[in-house]
C-alpha positions as CSV (number, residue, x, y, z in Angstrom):
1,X,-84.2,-162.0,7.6
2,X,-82.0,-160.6,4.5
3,X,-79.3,-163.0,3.8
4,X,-76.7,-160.0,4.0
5,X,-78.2,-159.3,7.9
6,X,-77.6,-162.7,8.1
7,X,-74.2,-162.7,7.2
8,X,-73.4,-159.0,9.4
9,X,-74.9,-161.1,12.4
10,X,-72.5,-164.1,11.7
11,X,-69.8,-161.5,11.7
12,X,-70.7,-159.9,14.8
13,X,-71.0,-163.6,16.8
14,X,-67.5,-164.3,14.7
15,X,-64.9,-161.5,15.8
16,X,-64.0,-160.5,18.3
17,X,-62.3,-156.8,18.4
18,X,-59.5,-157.8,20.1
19,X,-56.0,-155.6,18.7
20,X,-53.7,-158.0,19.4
21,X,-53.6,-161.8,21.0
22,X,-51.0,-163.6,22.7
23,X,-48.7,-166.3,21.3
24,X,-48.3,-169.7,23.0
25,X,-44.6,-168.3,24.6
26,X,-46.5,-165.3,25.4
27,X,-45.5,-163.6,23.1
28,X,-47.3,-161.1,21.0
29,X,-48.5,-162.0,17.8
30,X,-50.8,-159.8,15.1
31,X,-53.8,-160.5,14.8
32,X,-53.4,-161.0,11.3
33,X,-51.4,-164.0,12.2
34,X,-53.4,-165.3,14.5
35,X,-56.7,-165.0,12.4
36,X,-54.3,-167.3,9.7
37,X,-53.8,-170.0,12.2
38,X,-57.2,-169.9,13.2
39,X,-58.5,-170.0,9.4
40,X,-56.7,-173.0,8.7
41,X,-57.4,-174.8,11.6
42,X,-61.2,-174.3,10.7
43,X,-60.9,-175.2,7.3
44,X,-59.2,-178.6,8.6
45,X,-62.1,-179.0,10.9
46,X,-64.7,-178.6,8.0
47,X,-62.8,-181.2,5.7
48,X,-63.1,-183.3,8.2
49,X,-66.4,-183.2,8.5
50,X,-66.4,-184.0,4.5
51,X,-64.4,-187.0,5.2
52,X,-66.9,-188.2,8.3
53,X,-69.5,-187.7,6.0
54,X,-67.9,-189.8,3.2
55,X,-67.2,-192.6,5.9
56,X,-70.8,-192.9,7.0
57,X,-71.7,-193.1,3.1
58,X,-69.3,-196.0,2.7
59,X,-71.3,-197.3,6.0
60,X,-74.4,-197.6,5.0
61,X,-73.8,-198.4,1.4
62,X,-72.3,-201.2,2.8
63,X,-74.9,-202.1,5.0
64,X,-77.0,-202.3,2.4
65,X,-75.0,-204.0,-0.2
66,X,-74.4,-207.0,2.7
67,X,-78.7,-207.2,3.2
68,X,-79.4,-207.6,-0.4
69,X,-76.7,-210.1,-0.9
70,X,-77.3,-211.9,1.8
71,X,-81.0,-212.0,1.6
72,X,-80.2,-213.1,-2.4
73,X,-77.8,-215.8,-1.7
74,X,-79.9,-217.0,1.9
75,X,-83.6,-216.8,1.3
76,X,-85.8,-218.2,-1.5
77,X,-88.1,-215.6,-2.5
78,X,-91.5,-216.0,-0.8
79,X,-94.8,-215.0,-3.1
80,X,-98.5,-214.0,-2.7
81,X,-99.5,-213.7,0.7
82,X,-96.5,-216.0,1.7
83,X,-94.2,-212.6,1.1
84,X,-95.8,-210.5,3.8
85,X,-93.4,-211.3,6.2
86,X,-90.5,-209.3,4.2
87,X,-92.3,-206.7,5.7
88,X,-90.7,-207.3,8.9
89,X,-87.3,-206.6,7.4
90,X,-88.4,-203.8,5.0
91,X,-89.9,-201.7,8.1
92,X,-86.2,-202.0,9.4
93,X,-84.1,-200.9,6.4
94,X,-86.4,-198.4,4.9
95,X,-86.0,-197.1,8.6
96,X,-81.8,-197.2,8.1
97,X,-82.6,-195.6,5.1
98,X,-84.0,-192.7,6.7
99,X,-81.7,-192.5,9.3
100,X,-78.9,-192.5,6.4
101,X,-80.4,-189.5,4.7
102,X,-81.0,-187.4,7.8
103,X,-77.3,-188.1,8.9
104,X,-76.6,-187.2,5.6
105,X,-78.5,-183.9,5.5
106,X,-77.0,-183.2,8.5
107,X,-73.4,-183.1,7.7
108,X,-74.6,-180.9,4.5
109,X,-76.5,-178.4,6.8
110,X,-73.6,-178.4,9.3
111,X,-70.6,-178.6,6.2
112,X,-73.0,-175.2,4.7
113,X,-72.7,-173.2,8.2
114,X,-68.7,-174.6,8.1
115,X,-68.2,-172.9,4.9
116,X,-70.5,-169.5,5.2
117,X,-67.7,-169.0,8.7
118,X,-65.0,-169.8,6.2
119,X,-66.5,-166.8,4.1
120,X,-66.5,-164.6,6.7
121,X,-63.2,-165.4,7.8
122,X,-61.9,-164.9,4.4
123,X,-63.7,-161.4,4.7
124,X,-60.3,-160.9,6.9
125,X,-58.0,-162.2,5.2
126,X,-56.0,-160.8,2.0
127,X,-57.3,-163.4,-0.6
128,X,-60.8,-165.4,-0.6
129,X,-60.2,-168.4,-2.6
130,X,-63.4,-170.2,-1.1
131,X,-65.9,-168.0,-1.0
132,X,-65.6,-165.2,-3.6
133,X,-63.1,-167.0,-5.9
134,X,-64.1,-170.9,-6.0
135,X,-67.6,-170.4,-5.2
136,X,-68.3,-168.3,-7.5
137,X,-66.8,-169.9,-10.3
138,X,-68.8,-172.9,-9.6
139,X,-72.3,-170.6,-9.8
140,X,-72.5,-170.9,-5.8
141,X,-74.2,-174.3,-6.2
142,X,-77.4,-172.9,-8.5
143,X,-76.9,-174.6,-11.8
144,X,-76.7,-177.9,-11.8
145,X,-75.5,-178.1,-15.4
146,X,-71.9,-176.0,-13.8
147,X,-71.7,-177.5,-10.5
148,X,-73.9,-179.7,-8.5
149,X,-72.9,-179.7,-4.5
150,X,-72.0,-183.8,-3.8
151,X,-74.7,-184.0,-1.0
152,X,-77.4,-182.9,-3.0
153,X,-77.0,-185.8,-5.0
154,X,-75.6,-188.2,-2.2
155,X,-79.7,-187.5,-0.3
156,X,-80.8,-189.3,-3.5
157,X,-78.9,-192.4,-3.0
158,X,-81.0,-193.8,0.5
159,X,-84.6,-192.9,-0.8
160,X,-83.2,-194.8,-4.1
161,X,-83.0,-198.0,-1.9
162,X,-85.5,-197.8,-0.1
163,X,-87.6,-197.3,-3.3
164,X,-86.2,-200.3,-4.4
165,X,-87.1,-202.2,-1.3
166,X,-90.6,-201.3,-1.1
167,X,-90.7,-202.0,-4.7
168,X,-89.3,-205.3,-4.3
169,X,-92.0,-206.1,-1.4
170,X,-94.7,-205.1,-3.6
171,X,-93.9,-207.3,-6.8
172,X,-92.7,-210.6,-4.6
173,X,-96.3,-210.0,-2.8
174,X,-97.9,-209.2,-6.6
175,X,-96.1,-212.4,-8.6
């Protein structure tokens, strides 16, 4: 599918051709205004979603911060075939790990569909700071030398530790 018959068909399951809407005294509003409130209320929603995402990133960093503390200040580091048994505890935070960077992907896929509505809702509207104004300056996310979306980078940062714990399995099983 083109991404422009992409976008038309978000359009399509987006409006509604309705000419005017009622207000909450039933009243009659435009539907100008109405498309407003609705616009900022979705904009709300998807910073929202931003700041779940950010709260489950301060989760599981420290989740893992505690482990590796803990395990560093409790536990004398086995060796040889003595440090086969950290396997037990890698299996289950190389498994967090994963579950951290799919929850994260997540919130980027869901955050991306968030803001291609905001587009077309902007499509509407007199201005579209967002999406042709802000996005664009920032090279719509291409380049990482001008912008380089936070979640992009944020996937890194689970695979990094559990890297790290793998790594550290193999070199107290190798010392």
């Amino acid at each position: 599918m083109h991404p422009d018959d992409r976008d038309s068909e978000l359009c399509r399951r987006l409006f509604n051709d309705l000419p005017e809407a009622i207000g909450p005294d039933g009243g009659s509003q435009t539907y100008d205004g109405v498309l407003l409130e609705q616009y900022k209320l979705y904009v709300e929603m998807a910073d929202r979603v931003s700041a779940r995402r950010g709260l489950t990133n301060s989760f599981f960093l420290t989740l893992n911060t505690s482990v590796v503390a803990a395990f560093a200040a409790f536990t004398k580091l086995p060796t040889g075939t003595e440090a086969w048994w950290l396997a037990i505890p890698l299996i289950a935070l190389v498994g967090e790990c994963f579950a951290w960077f799919y929850l994260v992907r997540s919130y980027r896929l869901l955050n991306g569909a968030k803001y291609r509505v905001v587009g077309a809702l902007e499509e509407r509207l007199p201005a579209s700071p967002f999406w042709r104004a802000e996005w664009w300056e920032l090279g719509e996310g291409r380049d990482p030398r001008r912008y380089w979306p936070l979640t992009h980078i944020e996937q890194w940062i689970p695979i990094l530790f559990a890297l790290t714990y793998i790594s550290g399995l193999v070199g107290a099983v190798l010392r």
